[in-house]
Every structure is written in C-alpha cells, then in structure tokens.
C-alpha positions as CSV (number, residue, x, y, z in Angstrom):
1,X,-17.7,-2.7,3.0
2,X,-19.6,-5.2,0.6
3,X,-22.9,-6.0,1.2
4,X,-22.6,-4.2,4.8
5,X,-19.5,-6.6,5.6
6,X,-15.8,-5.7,6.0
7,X,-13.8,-7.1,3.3
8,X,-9.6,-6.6,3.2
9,X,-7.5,-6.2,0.0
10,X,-4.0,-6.8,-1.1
11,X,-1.4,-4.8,0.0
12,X,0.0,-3.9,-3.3
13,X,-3.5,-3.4,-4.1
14,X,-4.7,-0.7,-1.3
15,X,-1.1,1.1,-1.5
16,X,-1.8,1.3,-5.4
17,X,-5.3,3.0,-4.8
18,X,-3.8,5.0,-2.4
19,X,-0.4,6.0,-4.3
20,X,-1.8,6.1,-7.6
21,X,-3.8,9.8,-7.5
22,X,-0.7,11.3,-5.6
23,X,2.4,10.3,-8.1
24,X,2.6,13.2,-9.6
25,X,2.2,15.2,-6.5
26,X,5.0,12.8,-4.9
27,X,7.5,12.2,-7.5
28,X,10.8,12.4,-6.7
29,X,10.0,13.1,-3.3
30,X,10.7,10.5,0.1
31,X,7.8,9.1,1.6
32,X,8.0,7.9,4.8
33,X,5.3,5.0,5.7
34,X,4.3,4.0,9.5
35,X,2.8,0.9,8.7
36,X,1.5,-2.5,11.0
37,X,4.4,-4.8,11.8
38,X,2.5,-7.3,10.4
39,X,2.6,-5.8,7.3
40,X,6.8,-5.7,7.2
41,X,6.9,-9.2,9.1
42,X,5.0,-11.1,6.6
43,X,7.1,-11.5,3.5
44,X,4.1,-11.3,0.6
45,X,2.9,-8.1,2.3
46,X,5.7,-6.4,2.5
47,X,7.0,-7.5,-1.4
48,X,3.3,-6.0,-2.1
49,X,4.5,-2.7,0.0
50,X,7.4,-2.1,-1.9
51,X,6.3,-3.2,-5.3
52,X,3.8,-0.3,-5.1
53,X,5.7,2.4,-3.9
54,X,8.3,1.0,-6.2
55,X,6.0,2.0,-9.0
C-alpha cells in the first residue's frame, strides 16, 4: 500500500524480497512454488520467477 492504495511489483522483484532473507536457510535445498497461472503463462513473469530463484 502507498498512499492507502494497492500498488503491484515485479515478479523478480517480490520473489527477490521474499527469497533474499531465506538463502541461507534454503541453499541447496528444493523449493517447490504454487504460484498463479498467470504468473507461468506470461513469459516476462515467469523469466522474472526463475531469474530470482535462480539466484
């Protein structure tokens, strides 16, 4: 929220946030993400997906 209005981010951006904190923890390991189809159907947001769990 920004200004009491929703705003959306990236997906490389949000799974970066979200991953960063946890890669030590996670390292090595699988992860297993259930995630929106639109997420995997539209090409930029799933190159941003993989690029951060890439990372």
């Amino acid at each position: 929220m920004e200004n009491k209005v929703p705003i959306a981010t990236e997906v490389f951006e949000f799974m970066q946030g979200l991953l960063l904190p946890l890669s030590n923890i996670v390292k090595g390991g699988d992860l297993i993400f259930f995630v929106c189809g639109s997420t995997v159907r539209k090409e930029e947001s799933f190159q941003g997906l993989k690029a951060a769990v890439q990372q």
